[in-house]
C-alpha positions in Angstrom: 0.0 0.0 0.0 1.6 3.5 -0.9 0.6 6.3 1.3 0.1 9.7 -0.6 0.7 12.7 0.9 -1.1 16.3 -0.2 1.0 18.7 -0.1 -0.9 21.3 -1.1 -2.7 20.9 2.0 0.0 20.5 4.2 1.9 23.8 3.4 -1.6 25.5 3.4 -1.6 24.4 6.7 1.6 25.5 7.9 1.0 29.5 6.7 -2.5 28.8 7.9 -2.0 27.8 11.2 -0.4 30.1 13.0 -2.4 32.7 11.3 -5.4 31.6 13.3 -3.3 31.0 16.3 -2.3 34.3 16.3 -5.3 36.1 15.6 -7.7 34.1 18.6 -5.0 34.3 21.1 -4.9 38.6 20.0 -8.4 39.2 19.8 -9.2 36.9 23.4 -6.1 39.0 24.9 -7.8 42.8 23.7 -11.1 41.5 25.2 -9.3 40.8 29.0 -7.1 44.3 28.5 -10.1 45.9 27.7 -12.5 44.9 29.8 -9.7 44.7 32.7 -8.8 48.6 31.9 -12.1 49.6 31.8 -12.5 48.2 35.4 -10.2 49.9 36.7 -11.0 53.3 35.0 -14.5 53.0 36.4 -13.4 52.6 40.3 -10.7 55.4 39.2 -13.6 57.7 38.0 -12.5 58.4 34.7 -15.4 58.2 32.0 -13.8 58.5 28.8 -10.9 55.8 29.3 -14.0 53.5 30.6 -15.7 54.4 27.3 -12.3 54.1 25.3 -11.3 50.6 27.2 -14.8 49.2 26.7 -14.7 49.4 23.3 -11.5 48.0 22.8 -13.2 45.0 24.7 -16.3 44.9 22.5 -14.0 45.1 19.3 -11.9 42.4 20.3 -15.0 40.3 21.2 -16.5 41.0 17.9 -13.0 39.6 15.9 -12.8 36.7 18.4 -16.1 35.4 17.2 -15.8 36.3 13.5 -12.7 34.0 13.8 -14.2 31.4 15.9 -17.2 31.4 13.2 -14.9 31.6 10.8 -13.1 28.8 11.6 -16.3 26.6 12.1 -17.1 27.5 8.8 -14.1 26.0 7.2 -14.2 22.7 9.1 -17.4 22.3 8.3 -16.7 23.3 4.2 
């Protein structure tokens, strides 16, 4: 029996792969920054870095769950 191997897929996988890596791990990471700063401003009484904090946190939720949708999608393709 001869095993094949695809390469194709396996060096789409290697660019790939970190790419997703990278982008979950930075988008998770600006939702606990944000939402961590934003914390913080609030007890410290300062409005417009709760404002600016919070919406680094709803941003980086929003691109954490196009990528984990994302991702679904192509597993499922």
């Amino acid at each position: 029996m001869t095993a094949t191997i695809d390469t194709d897929a396996l060096l789409e996988l290697v660019w790939a792969a970190p790419i997703a890596v990278i982008s979950v791990t930075l988008s998770w990471a600006m939702v606990v920054i944000g939402a961590t700063r934003a914390s913080e401003a609030r007890r410290a009484d300062r409005s417009t870095a709760v404002a600016l904090n919070a919406l680094v946190a709803v941003a980086g939720g929003l691109l954490f769950t196009a990528a984990v949708v994302f991702g679904l999608l192509v597993l499922t393709a």
